[in-house]
Backbone bond lengths (Angstrom), bond angles and torsions (degrees), N, CA, C in turn:
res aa  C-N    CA-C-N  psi(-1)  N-CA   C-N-CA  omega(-1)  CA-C   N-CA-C  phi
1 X - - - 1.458 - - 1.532 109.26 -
2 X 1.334 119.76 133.33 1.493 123.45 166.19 1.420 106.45 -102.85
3 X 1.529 95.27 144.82 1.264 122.38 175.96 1.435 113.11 -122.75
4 X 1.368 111.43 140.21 1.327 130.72 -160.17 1.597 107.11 -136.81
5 X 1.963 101.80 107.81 1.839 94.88 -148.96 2.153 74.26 -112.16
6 X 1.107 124.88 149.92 1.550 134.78 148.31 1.503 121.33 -58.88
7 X 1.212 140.24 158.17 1.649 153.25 -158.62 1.278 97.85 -64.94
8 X 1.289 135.49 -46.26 1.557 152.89 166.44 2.030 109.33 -49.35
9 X 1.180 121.15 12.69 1.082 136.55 -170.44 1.676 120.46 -155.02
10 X 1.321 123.51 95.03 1.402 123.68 -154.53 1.686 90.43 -107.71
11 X 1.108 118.01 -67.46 1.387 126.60 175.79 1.264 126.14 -105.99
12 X 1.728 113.31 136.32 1.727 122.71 170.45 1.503 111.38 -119.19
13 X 1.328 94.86 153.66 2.132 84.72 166.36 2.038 86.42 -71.05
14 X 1.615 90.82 157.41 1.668 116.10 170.46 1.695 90.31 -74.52
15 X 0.960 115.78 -46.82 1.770 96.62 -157.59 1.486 104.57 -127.64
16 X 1.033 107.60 146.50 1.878 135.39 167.08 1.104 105.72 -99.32
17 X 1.505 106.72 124.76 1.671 124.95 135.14 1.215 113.99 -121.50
18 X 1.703 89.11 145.34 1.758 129.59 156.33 1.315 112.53 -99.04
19 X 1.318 134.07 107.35 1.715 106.67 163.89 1.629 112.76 76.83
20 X 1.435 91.43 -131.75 1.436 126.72 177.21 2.153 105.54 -91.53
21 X 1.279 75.60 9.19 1.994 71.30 -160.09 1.372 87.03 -121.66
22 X 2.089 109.24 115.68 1.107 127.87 145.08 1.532 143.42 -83.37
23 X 1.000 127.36 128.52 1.857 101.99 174.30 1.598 86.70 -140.53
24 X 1.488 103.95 144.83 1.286 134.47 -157.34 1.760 94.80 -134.78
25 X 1.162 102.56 103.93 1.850 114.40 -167.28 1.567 109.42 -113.00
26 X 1.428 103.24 133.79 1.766 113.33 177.99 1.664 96.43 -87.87
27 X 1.409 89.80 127.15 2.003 85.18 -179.59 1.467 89.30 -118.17
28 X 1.673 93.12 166.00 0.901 127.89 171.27 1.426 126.68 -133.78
29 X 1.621 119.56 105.89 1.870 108.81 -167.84 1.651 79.92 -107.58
30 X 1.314 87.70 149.69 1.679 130.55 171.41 1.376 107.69 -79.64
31 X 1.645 121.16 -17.42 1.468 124.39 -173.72 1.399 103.41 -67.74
32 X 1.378 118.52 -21.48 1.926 118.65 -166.31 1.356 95.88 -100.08
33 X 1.450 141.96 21.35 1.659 149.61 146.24 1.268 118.59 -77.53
34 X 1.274 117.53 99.48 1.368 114.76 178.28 1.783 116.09 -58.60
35 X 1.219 126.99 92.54 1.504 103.10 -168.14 1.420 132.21 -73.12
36 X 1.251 120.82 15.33 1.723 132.20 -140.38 1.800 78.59 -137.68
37 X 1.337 125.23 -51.78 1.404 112.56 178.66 2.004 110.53 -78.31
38 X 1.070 116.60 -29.90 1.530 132.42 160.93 1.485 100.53 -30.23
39 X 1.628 113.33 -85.14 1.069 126.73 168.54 1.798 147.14 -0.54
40 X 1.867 81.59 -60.05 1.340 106.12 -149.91 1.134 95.09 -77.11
41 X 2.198 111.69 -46.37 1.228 139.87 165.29 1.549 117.63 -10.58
42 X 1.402 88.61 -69.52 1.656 117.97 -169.84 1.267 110.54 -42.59
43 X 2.133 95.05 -60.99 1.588 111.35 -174.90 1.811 107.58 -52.40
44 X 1.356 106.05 -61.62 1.138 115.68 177.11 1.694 109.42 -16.47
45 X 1.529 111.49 -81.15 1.251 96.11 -166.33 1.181 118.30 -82.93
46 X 1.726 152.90 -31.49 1.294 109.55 125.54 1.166 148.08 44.30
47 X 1.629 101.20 -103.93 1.482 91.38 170.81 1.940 130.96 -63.74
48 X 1.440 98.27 -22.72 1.371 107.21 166.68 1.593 133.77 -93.14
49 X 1.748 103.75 28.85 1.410 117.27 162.46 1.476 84.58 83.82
50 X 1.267 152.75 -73.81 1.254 146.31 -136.71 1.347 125.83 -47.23
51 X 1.417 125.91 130.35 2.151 130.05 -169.40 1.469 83.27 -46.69
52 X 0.964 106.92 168.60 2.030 146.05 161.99 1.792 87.01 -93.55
53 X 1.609 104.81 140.88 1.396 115.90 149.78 1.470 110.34 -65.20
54 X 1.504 101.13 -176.70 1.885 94.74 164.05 1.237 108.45 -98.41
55 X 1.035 113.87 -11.91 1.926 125.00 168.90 1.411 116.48 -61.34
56 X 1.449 111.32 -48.66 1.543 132.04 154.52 1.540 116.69 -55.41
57 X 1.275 117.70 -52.27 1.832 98.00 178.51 1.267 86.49 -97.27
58 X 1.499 160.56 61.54 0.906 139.90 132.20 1.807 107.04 -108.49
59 X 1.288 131.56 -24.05 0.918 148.93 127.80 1.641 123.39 -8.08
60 X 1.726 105.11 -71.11 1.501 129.16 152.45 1.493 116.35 -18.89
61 X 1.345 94.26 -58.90 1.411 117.65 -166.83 1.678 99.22 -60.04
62 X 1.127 115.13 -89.39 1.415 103.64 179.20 1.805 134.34 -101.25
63 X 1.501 88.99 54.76 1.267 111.31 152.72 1.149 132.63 -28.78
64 X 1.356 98.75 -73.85 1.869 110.92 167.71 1.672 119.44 -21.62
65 X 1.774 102.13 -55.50 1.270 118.08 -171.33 1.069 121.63 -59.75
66 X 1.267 114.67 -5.87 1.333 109.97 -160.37 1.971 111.75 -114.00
67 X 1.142 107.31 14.13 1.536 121.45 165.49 1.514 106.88 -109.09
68 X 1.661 89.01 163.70 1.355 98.74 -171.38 1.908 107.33 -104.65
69 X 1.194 95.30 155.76 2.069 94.52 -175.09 1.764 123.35 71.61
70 X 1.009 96.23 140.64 1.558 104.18 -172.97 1.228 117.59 -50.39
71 X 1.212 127.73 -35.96 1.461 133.57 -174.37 1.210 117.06 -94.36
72 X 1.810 120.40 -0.74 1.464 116.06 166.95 1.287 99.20 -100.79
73 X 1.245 123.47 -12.99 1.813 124.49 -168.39 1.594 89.66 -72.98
74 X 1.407 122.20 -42.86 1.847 146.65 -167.22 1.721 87.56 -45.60
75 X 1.061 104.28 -67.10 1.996 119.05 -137.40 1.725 80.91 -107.01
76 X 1.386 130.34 8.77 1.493 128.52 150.78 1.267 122.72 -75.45
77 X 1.486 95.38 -41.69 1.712 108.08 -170.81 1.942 104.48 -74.08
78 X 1.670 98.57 -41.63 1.798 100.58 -175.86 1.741 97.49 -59.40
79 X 0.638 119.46 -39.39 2.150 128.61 -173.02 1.603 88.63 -74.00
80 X 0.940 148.48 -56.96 1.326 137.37 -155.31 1.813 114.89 -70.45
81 X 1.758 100.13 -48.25 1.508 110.30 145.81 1.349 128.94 -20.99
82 X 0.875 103.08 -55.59 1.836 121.11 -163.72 1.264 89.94 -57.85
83 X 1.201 100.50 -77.45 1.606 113.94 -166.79 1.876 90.24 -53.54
84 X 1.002 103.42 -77.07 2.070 102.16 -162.52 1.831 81.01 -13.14
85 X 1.682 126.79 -48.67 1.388 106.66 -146.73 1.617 115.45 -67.14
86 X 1.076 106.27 -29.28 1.657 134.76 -177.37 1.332 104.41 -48.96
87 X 1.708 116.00 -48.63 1.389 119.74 -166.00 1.454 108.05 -63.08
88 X 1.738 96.80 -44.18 1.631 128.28 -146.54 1.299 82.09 -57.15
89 X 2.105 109.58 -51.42 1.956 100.71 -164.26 0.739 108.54 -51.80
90 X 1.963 135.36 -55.85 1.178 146.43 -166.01 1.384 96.16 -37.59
91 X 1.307 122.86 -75.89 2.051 121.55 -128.98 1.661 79.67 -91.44
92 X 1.430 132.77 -25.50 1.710 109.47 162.19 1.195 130.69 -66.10
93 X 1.433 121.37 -32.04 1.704 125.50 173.01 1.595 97.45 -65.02
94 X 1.495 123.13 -58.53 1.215 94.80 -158.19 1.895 113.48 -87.07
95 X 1.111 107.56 42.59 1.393 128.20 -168.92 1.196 106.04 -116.29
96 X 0.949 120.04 -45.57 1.899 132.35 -175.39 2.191 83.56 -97.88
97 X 1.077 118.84 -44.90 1.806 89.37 -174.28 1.890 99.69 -63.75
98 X 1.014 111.49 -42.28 2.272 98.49 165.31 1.034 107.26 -23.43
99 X 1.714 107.94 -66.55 1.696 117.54 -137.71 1.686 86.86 -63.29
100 X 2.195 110.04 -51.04 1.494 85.31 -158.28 1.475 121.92 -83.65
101 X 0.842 119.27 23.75 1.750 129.72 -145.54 1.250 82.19 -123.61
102 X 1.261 135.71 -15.84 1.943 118.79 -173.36 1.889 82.20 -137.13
103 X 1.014 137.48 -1.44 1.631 120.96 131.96 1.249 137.78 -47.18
104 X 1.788 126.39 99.50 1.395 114.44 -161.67 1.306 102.68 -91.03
105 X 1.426 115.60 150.56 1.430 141.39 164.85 1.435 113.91 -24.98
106 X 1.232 110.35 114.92 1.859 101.18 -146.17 2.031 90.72 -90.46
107 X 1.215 116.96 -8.60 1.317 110.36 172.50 1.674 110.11 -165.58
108 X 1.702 114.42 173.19 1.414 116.55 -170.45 0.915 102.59 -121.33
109 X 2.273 102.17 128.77 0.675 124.12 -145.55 1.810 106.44 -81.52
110 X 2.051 95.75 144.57 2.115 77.34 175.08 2.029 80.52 -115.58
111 X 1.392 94.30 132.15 1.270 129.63 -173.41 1.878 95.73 -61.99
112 X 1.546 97.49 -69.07 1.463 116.21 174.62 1.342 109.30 -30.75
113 X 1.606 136.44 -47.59 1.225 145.71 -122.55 2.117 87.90 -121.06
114 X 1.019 81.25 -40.21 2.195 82.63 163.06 1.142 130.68 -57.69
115 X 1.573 95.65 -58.75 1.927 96.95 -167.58 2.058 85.10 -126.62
116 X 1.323 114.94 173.93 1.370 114.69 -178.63 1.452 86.18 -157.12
117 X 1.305 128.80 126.85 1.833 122.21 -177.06 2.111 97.86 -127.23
118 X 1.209 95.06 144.98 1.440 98.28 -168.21 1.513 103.55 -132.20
119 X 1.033 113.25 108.60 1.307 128.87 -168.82 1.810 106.92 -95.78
120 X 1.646 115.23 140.60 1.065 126.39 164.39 1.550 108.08 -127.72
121 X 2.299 96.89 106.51 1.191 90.49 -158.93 1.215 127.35 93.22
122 X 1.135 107.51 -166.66 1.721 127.12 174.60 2.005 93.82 -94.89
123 X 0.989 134.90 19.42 1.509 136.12 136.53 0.955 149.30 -120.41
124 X 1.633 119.57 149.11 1.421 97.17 -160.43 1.626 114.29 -80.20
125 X 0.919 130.18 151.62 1.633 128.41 172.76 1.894 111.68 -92.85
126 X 1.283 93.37 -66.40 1.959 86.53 175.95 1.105 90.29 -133.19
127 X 1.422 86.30 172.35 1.933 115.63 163.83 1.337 116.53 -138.47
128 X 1.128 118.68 132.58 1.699 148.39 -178.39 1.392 108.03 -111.25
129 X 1.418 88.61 115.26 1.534 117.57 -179.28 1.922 97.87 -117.33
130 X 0.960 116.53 114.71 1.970 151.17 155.32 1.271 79.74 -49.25
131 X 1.221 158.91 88.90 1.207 126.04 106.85 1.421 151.46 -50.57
132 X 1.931 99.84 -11.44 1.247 117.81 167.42 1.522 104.39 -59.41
133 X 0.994 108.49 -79.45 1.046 105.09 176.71 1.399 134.93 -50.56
134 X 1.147 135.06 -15.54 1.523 143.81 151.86 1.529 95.65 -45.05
135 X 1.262 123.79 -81.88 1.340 126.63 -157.36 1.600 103.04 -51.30
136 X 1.072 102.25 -38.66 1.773 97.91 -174.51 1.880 107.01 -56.18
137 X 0.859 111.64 -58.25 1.347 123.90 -173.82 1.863 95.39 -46.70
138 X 1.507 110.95 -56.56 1.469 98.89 177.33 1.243 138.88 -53.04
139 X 1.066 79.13 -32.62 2.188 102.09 171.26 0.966 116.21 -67.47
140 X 1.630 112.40 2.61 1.578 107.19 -172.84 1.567 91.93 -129.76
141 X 1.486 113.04 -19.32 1.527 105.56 158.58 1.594 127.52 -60.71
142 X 1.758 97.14 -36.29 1.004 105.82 -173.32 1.532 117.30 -68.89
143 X 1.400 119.09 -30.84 1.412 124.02 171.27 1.308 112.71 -74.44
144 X 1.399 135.79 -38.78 1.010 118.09 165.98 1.611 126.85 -47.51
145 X 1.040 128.73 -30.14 1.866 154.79 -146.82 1.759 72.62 -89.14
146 X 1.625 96.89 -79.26 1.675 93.88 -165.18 1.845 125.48 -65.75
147 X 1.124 119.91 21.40 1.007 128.61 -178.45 1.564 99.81 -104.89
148 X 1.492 98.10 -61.85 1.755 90.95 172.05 1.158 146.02 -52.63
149 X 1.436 86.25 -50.64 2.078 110.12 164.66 1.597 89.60 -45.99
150 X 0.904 119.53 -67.24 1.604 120.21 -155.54 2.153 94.55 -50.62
151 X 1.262 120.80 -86.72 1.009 110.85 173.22 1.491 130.68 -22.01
152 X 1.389 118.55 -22.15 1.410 113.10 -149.34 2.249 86.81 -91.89
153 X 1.388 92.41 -66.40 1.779 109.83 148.15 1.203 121.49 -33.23
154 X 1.185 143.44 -36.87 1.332 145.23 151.59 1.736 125.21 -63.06
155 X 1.395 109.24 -20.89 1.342 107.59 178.15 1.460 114.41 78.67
156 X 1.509 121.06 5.06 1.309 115.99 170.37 1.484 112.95 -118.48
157 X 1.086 105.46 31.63 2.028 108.43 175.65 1.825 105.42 -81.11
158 X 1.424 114.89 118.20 1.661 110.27 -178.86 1.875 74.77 -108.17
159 X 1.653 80.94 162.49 1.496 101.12 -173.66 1.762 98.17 -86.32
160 X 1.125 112.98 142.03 1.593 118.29 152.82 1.836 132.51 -67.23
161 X 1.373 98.49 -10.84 1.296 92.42 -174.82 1.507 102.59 -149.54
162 X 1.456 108.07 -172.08 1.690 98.92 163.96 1.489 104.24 -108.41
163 X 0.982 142.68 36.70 1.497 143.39 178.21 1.870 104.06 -72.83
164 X 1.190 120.67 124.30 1.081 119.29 161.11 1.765 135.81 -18.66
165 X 1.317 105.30 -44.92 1.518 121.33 169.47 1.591 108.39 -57.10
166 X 1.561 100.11 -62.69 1.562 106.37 176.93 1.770 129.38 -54.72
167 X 1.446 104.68 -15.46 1.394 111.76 -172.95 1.495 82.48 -87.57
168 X 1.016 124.56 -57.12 1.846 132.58 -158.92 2.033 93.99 -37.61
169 X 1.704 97.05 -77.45 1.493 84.30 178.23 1.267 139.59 -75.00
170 X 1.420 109.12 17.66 1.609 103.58 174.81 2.463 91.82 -89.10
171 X 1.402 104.64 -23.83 1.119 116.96 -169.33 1.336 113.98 -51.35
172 X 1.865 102.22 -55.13 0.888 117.94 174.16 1.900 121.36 -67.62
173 X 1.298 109.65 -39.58 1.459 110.46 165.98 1.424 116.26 -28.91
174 X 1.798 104.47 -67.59 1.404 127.54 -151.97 1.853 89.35 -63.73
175 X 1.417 126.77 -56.63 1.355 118.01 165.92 1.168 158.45 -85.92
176 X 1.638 102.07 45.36 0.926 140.51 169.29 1.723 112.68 47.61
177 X 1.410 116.18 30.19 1.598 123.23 156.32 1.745 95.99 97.24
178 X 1.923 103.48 32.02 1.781 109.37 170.09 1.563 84.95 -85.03
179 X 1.290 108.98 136.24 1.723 123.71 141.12 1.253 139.64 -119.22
180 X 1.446 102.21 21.43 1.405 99.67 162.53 1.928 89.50 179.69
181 X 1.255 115.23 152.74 1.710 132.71 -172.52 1.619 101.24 -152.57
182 X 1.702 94.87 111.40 1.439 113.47 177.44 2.012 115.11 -98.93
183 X 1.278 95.43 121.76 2.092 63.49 167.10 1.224 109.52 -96.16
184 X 1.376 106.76 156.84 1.356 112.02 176.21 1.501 131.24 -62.50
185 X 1.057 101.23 -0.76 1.785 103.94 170.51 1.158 108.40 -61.36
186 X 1.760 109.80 -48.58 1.297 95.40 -162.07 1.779 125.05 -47.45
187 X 1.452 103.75 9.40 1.659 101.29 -160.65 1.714 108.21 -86.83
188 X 1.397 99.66 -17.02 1.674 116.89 -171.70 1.263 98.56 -74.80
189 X 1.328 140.95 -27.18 1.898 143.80 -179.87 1.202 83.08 80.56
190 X 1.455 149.61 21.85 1.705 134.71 174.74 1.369 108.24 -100.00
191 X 1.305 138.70 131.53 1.033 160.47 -170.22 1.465 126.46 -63.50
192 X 1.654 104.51 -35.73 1.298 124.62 -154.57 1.971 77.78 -123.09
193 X 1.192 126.21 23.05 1.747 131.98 -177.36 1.526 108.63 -126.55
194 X 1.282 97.58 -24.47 1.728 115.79 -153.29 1.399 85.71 -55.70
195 X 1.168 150.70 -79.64 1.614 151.62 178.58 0.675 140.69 -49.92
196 X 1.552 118.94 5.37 1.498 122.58 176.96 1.560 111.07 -122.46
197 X 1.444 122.18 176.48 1.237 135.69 -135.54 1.240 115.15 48.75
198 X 1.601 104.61 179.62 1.415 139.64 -170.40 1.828 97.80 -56.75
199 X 1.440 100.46 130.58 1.757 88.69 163.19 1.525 116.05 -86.27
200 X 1.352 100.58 156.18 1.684 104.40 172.18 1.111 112.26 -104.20
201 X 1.448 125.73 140.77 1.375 118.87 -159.46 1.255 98.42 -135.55
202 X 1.540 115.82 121.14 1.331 166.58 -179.48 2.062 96.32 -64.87
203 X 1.566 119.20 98.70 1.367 110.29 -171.07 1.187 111.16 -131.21
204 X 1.481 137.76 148.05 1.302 141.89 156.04 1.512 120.51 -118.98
205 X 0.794 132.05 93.94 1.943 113.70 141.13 1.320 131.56 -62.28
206 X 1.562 118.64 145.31 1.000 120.98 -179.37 1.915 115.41 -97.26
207 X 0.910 131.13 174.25 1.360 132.01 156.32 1.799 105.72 -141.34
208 X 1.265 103.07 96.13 1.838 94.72 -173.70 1.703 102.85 -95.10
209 X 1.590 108.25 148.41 1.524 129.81 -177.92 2.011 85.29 -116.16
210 X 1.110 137.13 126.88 1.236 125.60 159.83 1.666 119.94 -131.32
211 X 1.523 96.32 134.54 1.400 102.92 -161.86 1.691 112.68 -116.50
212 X 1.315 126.85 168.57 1.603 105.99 172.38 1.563 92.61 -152.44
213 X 1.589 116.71 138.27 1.280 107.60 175.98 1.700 81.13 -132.17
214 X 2.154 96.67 167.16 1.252 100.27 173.74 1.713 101.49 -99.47
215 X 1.534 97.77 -178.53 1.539 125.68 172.22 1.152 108.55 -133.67
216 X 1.007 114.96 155.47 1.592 142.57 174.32 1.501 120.26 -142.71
217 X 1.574 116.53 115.12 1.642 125.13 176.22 0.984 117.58 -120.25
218 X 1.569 139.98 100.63 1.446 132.62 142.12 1.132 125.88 -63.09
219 X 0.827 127.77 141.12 1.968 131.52 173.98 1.601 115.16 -158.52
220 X 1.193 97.09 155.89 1.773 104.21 173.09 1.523 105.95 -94.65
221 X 1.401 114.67 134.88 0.778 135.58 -138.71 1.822 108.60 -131.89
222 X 1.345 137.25 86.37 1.548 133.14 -137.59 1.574 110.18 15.01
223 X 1.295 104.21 -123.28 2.133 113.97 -158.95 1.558 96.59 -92.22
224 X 1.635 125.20 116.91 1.101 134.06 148.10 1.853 102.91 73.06
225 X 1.697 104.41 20.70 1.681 95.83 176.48 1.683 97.92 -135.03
226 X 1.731 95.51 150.61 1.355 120.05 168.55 1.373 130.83 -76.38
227 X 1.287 135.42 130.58 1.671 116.36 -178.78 1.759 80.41 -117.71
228 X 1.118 115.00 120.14 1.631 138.75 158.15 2.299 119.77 -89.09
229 X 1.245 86.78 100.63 1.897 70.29 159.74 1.296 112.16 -139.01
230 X 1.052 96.66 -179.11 1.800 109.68 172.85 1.524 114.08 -165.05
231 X 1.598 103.66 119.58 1.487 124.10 -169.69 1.285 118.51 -109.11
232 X 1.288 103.24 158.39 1.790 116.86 157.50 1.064 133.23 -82.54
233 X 1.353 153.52 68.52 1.208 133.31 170.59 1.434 123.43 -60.18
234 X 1.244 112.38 118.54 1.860 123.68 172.50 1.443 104.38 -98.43
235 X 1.479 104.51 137.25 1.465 97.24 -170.02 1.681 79.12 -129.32
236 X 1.435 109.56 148.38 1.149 118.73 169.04 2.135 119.82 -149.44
237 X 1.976 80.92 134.16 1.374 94.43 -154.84 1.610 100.74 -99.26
238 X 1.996 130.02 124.34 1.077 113.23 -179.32 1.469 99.46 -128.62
239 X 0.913 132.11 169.74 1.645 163.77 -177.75 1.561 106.93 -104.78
240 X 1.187 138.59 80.87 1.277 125.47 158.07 1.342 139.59 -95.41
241 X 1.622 115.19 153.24 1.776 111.81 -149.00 1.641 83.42 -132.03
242 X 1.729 119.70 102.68 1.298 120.19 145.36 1.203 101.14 -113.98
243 X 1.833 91.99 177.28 1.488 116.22 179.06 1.417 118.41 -45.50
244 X 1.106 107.34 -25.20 1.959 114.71 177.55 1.522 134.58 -108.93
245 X 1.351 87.49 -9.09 1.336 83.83 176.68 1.782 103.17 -164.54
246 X 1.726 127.21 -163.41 0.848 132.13 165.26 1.760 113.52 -142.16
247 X 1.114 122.29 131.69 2.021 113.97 -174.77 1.044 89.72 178.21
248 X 1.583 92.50 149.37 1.180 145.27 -166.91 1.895 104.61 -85.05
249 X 1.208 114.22 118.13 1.516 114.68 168.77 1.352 122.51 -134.38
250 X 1.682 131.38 127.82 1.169 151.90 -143.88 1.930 101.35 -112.68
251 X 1.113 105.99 113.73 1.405 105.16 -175.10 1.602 97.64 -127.80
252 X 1.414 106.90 142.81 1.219 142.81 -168.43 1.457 139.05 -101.63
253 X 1.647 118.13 52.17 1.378 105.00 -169.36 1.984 123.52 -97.89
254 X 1.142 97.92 -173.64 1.671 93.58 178.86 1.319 120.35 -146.40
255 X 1.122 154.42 120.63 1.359 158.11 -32.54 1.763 98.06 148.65
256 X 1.108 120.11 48.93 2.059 111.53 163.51 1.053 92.10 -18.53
257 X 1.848 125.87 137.09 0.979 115.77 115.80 1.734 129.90 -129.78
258 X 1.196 101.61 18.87 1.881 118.32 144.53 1.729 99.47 167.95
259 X 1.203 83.71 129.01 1.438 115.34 168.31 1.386 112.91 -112.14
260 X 1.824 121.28 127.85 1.576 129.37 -142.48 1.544 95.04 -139.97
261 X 1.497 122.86 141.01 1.210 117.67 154.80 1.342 117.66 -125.24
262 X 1.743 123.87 97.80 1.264 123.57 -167.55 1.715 116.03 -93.38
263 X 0.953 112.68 138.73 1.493 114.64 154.76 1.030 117.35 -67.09
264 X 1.673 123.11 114.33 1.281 148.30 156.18 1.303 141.46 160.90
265 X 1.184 149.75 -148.26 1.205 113.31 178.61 1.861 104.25 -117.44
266 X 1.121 133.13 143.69 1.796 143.19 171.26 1.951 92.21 -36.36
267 X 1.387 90.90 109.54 1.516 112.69 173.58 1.741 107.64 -62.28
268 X 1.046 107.86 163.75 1.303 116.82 177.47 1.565 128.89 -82.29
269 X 1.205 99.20 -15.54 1.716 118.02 159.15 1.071 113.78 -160.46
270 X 1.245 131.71 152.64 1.656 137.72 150.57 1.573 106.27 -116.02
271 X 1.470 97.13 -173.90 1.357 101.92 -176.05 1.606 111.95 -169.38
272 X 1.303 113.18 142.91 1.245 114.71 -166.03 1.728 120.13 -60.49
């Protein structure tokens, strides 16, 4: 049997008796966790993009436990948050760059049918920007996005290919939005422990809202040239459910859909 004592607990007897009834227990105190170097660790990489071990977010996990007195366990748990949030951004950005990165181009693009430039001369006079048509095309990004998300959350997304990306979200489908499963051994620092007990399982759901607006940029562009674009912004809204908390996070992508470098000079108006 393992035993799992909090910072407030330095020493146990190893064994219990009842009677005739022994139990002889592998402990584990949280008092021999430094939590302030734990911490710093964590933050550390973090801020330098780098994964968490599972030793490291399992660590995360009961952070709290590992100070002594009620009011450091308090202002353990608000610090442990923080960070849970850090991870949460991490493994959601690069969760939604899958989804959109193996979303195909829901149609082909007519360049002509975007921008239309009308020159008087060797200048330009206006520019016509389709935004009707911009938005249409998004609306069809946007259904694609929610079709997948939906499958992926549903547990019935099969991959199309064998590409690494594609195995990831059928992975994630099949386990229902686990990203990471610790066992609890690892908490004893014993080697020959590390694999046993119950795993703890590390979970998210999503709830996506998905939106797409256009852009439009004129600019001058070095000597006597135009730089013209017009983009997608996909905005995507999720709901996330860890062990510590629950929030809402707003992610931000953008969508080329032609970038131009004309000779002439930035007209005096355009118009959509």
């Amino acid at each position: 049997m393992i035993v799992i004592y909090t910072a407030d607990v330095e020493k146990a007897p190893e064994e219990f008796s009842a009677g005739c009834l022994s139990l002889k227990m592998e402990q584990a105190f949280l008092s021999k966790i430094d939590p302030e170097t734990v911490q710093e660790e964590i933050r550390e990489k973090l801020e330098h993009g780098l994964p968490l071990s599972d030793d490291e977010l399992m660590k995360l996990i009961i952070l709290p436990l590992t100070y002594k007195g009620k009011e450091k366990k308090k202002q353990a748990v608000k610090e442990a948050v923080e960070l849970a949030k850090k991870i949460a951004d991490k493994e959601i950005d690069r969760f939604c760059q899958i989804v959109i990165n193996n979303t195909p181009f829901p149609a082909k693009l007519d360049h002509q049918e975007l921008i239309r430039i009308n020159r008087n001369g060797n200048e330009i006079s206006t520019i016509n920007f389709n935004t009707n048509y911009a938005s249409s095309i998004g609306a069809k990004i946007v259904n694609e996005l929610d079709e997948l998300f939906s499958s992926v959350e549903e547990g019935v997304y099969k991959k199309t290919d064998n590409s690494f990306y594609q195995r990831k979200l059928e992975k994630i489908s099949k386990d229902g939005g686990v990203i990471a499963s610790v066992p609890i051994g690892m908490l004893t620092d014993n080697p020959f422990l590390a694999n046993l007990g119950p795993n703890i399982k590390i979970r998210y759901k999503t709830i996506s809202a998905i939106t797409s607006t256009v852009n439009k940029e004129i600019k001058s562009y070095g000597v006597n040239h135009v730089m013209v674009s017009l983009t997608l912004t996909i905005k995507i809204k999720m709901m996330v459910l860890l062990p510590f908390y629950n929030e809402e996070f707003n992610k931000s992508y953008e969508y080329p859909l032609i970038i131009e470098i004309i000779e002439g000079e930035v007209p005096n108006w355009y118009q959509n």
